[in-house]
C-alpha positions, 0 to 999 in steps of 0.5 A, a space after each residue: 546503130 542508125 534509126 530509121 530517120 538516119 537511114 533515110 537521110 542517108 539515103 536522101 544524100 546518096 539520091 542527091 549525089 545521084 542527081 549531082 552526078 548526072 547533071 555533072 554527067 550531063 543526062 539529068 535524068 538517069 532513068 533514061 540512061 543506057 548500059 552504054 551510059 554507065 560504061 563510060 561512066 565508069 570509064 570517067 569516073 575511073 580517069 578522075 578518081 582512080 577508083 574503079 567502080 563497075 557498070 552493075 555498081 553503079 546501075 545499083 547505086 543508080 536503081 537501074 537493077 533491083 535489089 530487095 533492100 536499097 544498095 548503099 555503096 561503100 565509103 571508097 565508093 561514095 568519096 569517088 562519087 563526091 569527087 566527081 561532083 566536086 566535093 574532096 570526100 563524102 564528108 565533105 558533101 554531107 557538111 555542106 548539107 548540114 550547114 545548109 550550103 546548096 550543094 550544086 556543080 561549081 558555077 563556071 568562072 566565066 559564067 556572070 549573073 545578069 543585073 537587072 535594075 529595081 522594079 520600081 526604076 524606069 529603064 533609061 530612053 534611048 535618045 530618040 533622034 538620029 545620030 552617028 551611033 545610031 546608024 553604026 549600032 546594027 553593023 556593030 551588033 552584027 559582027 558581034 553576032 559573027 565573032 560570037 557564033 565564030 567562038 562558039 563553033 570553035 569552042 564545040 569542035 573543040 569540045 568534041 574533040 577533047 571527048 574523044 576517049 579509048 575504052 578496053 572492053 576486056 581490059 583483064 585476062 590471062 597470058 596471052 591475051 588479044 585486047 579490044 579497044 573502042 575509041 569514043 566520039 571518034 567520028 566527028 573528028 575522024 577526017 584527022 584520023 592521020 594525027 592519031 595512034 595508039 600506044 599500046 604499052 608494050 612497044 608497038 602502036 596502031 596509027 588510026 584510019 577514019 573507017 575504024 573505030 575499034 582495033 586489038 591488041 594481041 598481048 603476050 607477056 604477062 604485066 600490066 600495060 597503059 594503052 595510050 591515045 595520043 593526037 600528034 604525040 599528046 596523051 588524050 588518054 590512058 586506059 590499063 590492061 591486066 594480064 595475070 599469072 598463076 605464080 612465077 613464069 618465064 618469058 625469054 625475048 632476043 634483041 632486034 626481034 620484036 615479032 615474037 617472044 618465048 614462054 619457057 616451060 617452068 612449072 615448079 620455077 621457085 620451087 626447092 632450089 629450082 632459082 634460075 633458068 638454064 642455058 638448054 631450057 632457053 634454047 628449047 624455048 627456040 631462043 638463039 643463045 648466041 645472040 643478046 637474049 633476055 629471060 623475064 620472070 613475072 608474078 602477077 596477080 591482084 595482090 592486096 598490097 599498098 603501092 605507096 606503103 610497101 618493102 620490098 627485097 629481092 636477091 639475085 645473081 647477074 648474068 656472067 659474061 656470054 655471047 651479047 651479055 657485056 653489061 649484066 644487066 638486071 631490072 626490077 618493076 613493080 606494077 601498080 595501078 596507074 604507073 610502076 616503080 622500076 630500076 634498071 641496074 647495070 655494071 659501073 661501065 654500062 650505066 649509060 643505059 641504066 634507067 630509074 622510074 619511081 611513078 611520075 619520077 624519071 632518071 636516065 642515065 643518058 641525059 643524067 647520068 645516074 652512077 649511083 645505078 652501076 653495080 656489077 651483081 655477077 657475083 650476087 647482090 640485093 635490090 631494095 625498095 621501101 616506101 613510106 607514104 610515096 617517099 621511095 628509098 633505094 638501096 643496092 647492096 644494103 647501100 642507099 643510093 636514091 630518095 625521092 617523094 612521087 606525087 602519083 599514088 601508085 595504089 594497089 601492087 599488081 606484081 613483080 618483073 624481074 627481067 636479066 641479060 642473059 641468064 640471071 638467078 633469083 636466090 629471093 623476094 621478100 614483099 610485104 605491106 608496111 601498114 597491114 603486114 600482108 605478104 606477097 603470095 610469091 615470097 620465096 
C-alpha cells in the first residue's frame, strides 16, 4: 500500500507529464484551454499511440473537471501519456526522474547551443580600416536575411499544411449511420482545395471545395471503415468509424449497383439450423437473382478479443453455380482496431481476383498470383486463421497455405464479415483469445 509521501510523488510525476504534455502540445499552459483543446488532443494522442483516451478523460487527468479525490489514470493511459512526450512507457519516465536526468521534450537535431567566450576574454576588434569585406558585408547579410525569411516562410506554410487533420464527430453507432467529419486547420490551405478528397472506407469519397470544412457520410452496412484524408492521393490522415450490430445480420448488394444495399430480414439468423439465407428472402429484400449478387453476414460489436492473439475457425459452404456466380466466391474480415485481416478465397480457375490482407501485409492475386487462394468450397470447407504475437497462420481445409508476421498491431477485435457470391452457408464460427480464453459472443 502507498503512504502518503508515495501518493504524493506519484501525483508530482502524473503534473509533470502534464506539464510535458502541454508543452509538447504547444499551450503550455492548461488552465486555458478549451474543450476544443482536449478534442484534438484526444484525436492526436490517438494517432501517435492508438490508444483512446476521451475529452472528459483527459479534463480529468488535467483538473479541468472536479473530483472529490485527484483522478489518477490507469497504466495504459499513463504509458500513452509518456509516449506522447517522448518516453517508451511510464516507466521509463518515472527512472529518469529518479536517476535525476531532466525529463524535458527532445531538443530538435538542427537546434545548436550558442558558444560564448569566457567573461574574462576580450571579444576580438573588428580591423577598423576599410577594406573590400568591409564594403561587401551588409549586402552579404541582406541576402542572408532574404534566404532566412524565405525558408522560414516555406517551413510555416508547410507546417500549416501538414496540420490539417479530419476528426469525426460521432465516429460510433448503430446500422445505418450518417458520420460527420471536420476537417481541422482546413482554411489556411483552402485555395487547394482541388487536390483534396475524402475516402470514406467504403468505396466512395468526397472531393473538397474551399467553402466547406465539415461533410457526412451516410454509412449503411455494418463494419468498421478508415476515413482517409488524402492531398493529391497521399494519406495525411485516418480517423475509424464503428457501426455495431445486435448479433448476426444480413446485407445483400448487386454488382455495378453502387447506389444501394439490401438489409435481409433475419432475426433468428444462426439460430436452430437456421445457417444460410434463401434465394426468396433475398429477392423479397428487392435483389434481382438473376444478376451477380452478394449476401454479407456481419457480427460487430466491441469484443474483448486480442487482434494479434487470437484463433479463429469458421465452416462454410460455397455458392453453387447460378446466374453471375462462376467463381464461389467467399471472403473472411476481421475488423481490428486500425487495419483487418481479410482472405478472399475463390475456385482454383478464378484465383485472379483472390485477395489476402493480414494488417499492413498485402497479396493480390492479380500482380502475385497466390494459387495457394484457389479452393472450390461448394461442397463445404473450413477457413482458419491463428495468430500468435502478430505471426499470422493460414489454413484452408485443415492445410496451411500461408504465414507471415505483420508489424501493425491490429489491437481489439471489433467482429466478423463473412461475405459470398451468391448464396453460401455458415455451418460455424468458432473465435477465442489465445492469451485470456475469451469466446466470441457470436460462436455458433
Amino acid at each position: 500500500m502507498e503512504n502518503g509521501q508515495d501518493k504524493a510523488s506519484t501525483l508530482d510525476l502524473l503534473d509533470h507529464c502534464c506539464q510535458l504534455v502541454a508543452d509538447t502540445y504547444g499551450k503550455p499552459d492548461s488552465q486555458e484551454w478549451t474543450n476544443s483543446d482536449f478534442i484534438r488532443l484526444s484525436h492526436i494522442l490517438y494517432k501517435k499511440t492508438q490508444v483512446q483516451i476521451s475529452p472528459n478523460t483527459l479534463k480529468r487527468i488535467f483538473g479541468k473537471i472536479k473530483t472529490d479525490a485527484r483522478y489518477y489514470p490507469q497504466r495504459a493511459t499513463r504509458d500513452a501519456l509518456a509516449q506522447y512526450v517522448g518516453f517508451p512507457d511510464w516507466d521509463k519516465l518515472i527512472h529518469a526522474q529518479s536517476t535525476q536526468q531532466p525529463m524535458r521534450l527532445p531538443q530538435r537535431p538542427d537546434t545548436q547551443p550558442v558558444i560564448l567566450p569566457p567573461v574574462d576574454q576580450p571579444l576580438p576588434r573588428l580591423h577598423a580600416g576599410k577594406s573590400k569585406a568591409h564594403k561587401i558585408l551588409p549586402a552579404i547579410f541582406a541576402l542572408i536575411l532574404i534566404a532566412v525569411g524565405a525558408l522560414l516562410g516555406f517551413l510555416f506554410w508547410q507546417d500549416k499544411e501538414a496540420a490539417i487533420t479530419l476528426f469525426c464527430k460521432n465516429p460510433e453507432g448503430d446500422n445505418p449511420h450518417s458520420a460527420v467529419f471536420v476537417l481541422r486547420n482546413f482554411g489556411s490551405v483552402s485555395r487547394l482545395t482541388n487536390e483534396y478528397t475524402i475516402e470514406y472506407g467504403d468505396a466512395d469519397k468526397t472531393q473538397l471545395n474551399a467553402k466547406d470544412s465539415v461533410y457526412s457520410h451516410y454509412y449503411e452496412v455494418p463494419g468498421r471503415y478508415f476515413a482517409v484524408l488524402k492531398k493529391a492521393g497521399i494519406a495525411l490522415d485516418t480517423v475509424p468509424v464503428f457501426l455495431h450490430t445486435s448479433g448476426w445480420t444480413a446485407t445483400a448488394n448487386m454488382m455495378y449497383d453502387t447506389t444501394r444495399v439490401y438489409p435481409i430480414e433475419a432475426p433468428n439468423l444462426f439460430v436452430k439450423g437456421y445457417n444460410s439465407i434463401s434465394a426468396r428472402e433475398i429477392a423479397r429484400a428487392g435483389v434481382d437473382t438473376n444478376r451477380t449478387f452478394f449476401v454479407n453476414f456481419i457480427n460487430t460489436h466491441l469484443t474483448g478479443i486480442d487482434g494479434d492473439n487470437f484463433e479463429l475457425l469458421v465452416d462454410v459452404k460455397a455458392s453453387p453455380p447460378r446466374p453471375g456466380v462462376r467463381c464461389s466466391q467467399v471472403r473472411l474480415t476481421v475488423y481490428g482496431d486500425s487495419s483487418s485481416h481479410m482472405v478472399d478465397i475463390m475456385k482454383p480457375g478464378c484465383v485472379h481476383w483472390s485477395k489476402l490482407q493480414f494488417s499492413e501485409l498485402h497479396r493480390d492475386g492479380r500482380s502475385e498470383g497466390p494459387n495457394f487462394l484457389g479452393a472450390d468450397l461448394t461442397a463445404g470447407g473450413t477457413i482458419a486463421m491463428k495468430v500468435v504475437n502478430r505471426r499470422a497462420t493460414l489454413l484452408i481445409n485443415d492445410r496451411v497455405v500461408y504465414k507471415n508476421t505483420y508489424k501493425k498491431a491490429l489491437r481489439h477485435i471489433y467482429g466478423l464479415d463473412i461475405m459470398f457470391a451468391g448464396i453460401g452457408t455458415v455451418r460455424s464460427v468458432r473465435l477465442k483469445d489465445l492469451k485470456t480464453g475469451k469466446r466470441f459472443a457470436g460462436n455458433f
